[in-house]
N, C-alpha and C positions, 0 to 999 in steps of 0.2 A: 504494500500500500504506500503511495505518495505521502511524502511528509504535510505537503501541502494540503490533501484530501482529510488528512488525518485530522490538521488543528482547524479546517473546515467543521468537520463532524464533530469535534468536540466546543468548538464553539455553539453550535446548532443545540448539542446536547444540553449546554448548561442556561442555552437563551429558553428552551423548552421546559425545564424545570424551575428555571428562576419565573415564569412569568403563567406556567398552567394555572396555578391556582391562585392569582392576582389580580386584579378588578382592571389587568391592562391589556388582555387578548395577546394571547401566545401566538394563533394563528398569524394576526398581526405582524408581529413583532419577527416568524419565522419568515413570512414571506421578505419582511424588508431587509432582512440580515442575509439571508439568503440571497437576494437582488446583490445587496453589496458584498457579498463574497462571490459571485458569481456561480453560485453554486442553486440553478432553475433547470426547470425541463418537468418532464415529468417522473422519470428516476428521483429527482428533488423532491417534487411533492409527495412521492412514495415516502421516500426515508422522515420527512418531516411529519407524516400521517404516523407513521409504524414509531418513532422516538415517541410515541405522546403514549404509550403503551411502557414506556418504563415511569414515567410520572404519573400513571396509574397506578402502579405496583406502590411507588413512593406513597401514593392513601391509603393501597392497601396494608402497607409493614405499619405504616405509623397507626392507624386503628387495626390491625392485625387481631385483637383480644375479641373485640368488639365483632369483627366479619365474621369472625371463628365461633361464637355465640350464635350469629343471624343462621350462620349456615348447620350449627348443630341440634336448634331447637327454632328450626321458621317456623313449626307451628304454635308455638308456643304463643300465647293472646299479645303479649308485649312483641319481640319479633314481626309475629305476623302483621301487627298494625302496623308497624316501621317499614317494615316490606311492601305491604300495600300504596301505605304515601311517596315513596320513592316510585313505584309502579305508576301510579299516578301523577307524577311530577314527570319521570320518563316520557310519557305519551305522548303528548304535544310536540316536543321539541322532532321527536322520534318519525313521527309521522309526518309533518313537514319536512323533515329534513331528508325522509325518500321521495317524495313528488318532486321537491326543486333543488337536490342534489346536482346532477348533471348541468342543472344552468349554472349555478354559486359556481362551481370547480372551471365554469370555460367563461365566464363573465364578471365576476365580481373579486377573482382574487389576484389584485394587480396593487403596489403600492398606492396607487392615488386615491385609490375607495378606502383603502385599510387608513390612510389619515383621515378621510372624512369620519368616518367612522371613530376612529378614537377621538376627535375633537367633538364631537355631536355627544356621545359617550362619557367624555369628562363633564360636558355641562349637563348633564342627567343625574350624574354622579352630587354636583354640588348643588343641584336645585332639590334633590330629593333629601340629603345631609341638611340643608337648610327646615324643610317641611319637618324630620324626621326630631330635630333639636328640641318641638315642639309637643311630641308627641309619644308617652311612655310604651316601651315594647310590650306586648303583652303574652308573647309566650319567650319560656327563657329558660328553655331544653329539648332537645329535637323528638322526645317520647310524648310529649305533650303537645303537637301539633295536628292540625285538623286536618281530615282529608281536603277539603279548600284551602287551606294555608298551603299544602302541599301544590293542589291544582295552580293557585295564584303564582306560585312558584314556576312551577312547568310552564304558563304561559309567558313568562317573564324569559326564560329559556330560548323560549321560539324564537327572540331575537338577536339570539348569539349564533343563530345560521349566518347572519351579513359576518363577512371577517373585517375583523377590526372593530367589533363591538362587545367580546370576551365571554366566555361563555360564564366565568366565573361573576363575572362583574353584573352581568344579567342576571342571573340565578340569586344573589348575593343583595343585590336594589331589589329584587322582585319581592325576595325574603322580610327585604326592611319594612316597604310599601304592604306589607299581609300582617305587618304588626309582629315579628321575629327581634329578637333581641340581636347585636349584631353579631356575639358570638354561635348564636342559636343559626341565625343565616348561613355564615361560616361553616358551618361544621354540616350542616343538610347538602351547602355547594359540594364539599367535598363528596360525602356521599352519592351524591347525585352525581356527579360527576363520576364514577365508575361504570353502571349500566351505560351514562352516554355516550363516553367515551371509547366502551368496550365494543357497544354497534356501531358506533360511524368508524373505529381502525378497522375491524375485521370488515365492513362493510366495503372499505375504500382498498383493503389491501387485495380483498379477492376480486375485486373489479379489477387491480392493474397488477395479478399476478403474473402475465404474460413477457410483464416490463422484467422481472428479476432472473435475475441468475447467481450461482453457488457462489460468486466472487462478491455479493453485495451481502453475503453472511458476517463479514467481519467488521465493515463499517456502521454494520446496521446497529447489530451485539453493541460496540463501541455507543454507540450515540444514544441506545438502551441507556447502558449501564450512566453512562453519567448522566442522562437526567433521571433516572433512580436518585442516587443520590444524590443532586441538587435537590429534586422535589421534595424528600424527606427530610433537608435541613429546611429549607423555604415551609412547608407545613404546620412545623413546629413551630419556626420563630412569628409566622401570620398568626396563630391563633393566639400568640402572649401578647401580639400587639393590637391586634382587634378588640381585646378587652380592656386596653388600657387609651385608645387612639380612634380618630374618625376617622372615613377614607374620602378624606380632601386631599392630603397630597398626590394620592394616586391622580386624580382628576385633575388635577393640576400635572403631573407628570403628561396625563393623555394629552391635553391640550398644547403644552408646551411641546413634545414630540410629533405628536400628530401636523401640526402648525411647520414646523422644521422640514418635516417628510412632505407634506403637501410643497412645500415649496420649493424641495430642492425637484422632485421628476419632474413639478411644471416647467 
């Protein structure tokens, strides 16, 4: 493997893990990083789909106790209900995002959308932080939410198909906006963020199975592994700060970057 390929993929890998579960759109942030390493095509968007499968694994080790519980006792009354509301939060996003897959992947993921999108995104972000300062959470642990609180979520979701609008950062406002405390928001994104994640890779990786071959085994592994671990530092250190911090400077980050990127392809 090229040296040069190599601190490509490892860059890619730690931009995928520093930013999955950030209210700043990884997709985002992989196409434009990708633009500027020159590392596009469609081999590109493979490896940047299949890297978002080790930043899953990164929710999964970090709630690792908790999955291992869902999956020993789902029917269990507690379980089963958690399972239901992530099924339900699932659906929406799930179902839109097979009808207008095909258009998103050949028309909308080009740098100059992904900054609209994150500056449109930031001021969402700080108008809802505004409303929100006003207004007490009122659930404030994720076993304690309604099948609606779930749904408001899920639809909140549907607009993290545009790239450059985060799926995190949707799920996470949606969360706020259903009356979720913000660590309570946090911690259902992440969950949630497992089923979604798990259908759109295997979704996306077996539509462009045709693109790989056994030599794309070792960059892929690579680009895995370290946003594995970036995403399980980033997870822990997001939920110490969510309980102590708003998410304005993220919004503020979107704006200011977003602004920067729009300006420079135009």
């Amino acid at each position: 493997m090229e040296i040069i390929l190599l601190i490509k993929i490892v860059i890619l890998g730690i931009v995928e893990g520093l930013t999955e579960f950030l209210p700043v759109s990884s997709t985002g942030h992989l196409i434009i990083v990708g633009d500027v390493l020159e590392y596009t095509g469609e081999r590109a968007n493979t490896f940047e789909i299949f890297i978002q499968l080790g930043a899953i694994f990164g929710v999964l080790w970090h709630y690792r106790a908790r999955v291992l519980e869902l999956a020993a006792h789902a029917l269990r009354p507690r379980e089963f209900q958690f399972l239901a509301r992530l099924f339900i939060a699932f659906l929406p996003a799930a179902i839109l995002g097979l009808l207008t897959h095909g258009y998103i992947k050949a028309y909308l993921f080009n740098p100059l959308t992904v900054a609209g999108a994150l500056v449109v995104g930031g001021a969402v972000i700080l108008l809802v932080e505004r409303w929100y300062r006003h207004h007490n959470a009122r659930v404030h642990d994720i076993d304690n939410m309604s099948y609606l609180d779930a749904l408001k979520v899920g639809i909140a979701q549907m607009f993290s198909l545009f790239p450059g609008v985060s799926r995190a950062g949707a799920t996470i406002i949606g969360g706020l906006l259903a009356g979720l405390s913000r660590t309570t928001a946090t911690e259902f994104s992440f969950f949630l963020a497992i089923p979604i994640m798990f259908a759109a890779t295997f979704f996306d990786l077996y539509q462009s199975a045709e693109l790989l071959s056994v030599a794309d085994i070792a960059p892929f592994a690579i680009g895995f592994g370290v946003a594995f671990i970036t995403a399980v530092i980033v997870v822990r250190t997001f939920l110490v700060y969510v309980g102590r911090h708003t998410f304005r400077p993220f919004a503020w980050y979107r704006i200011v970057f977003g602004l920067a990127v729009g300006a420079y392809y135009w």
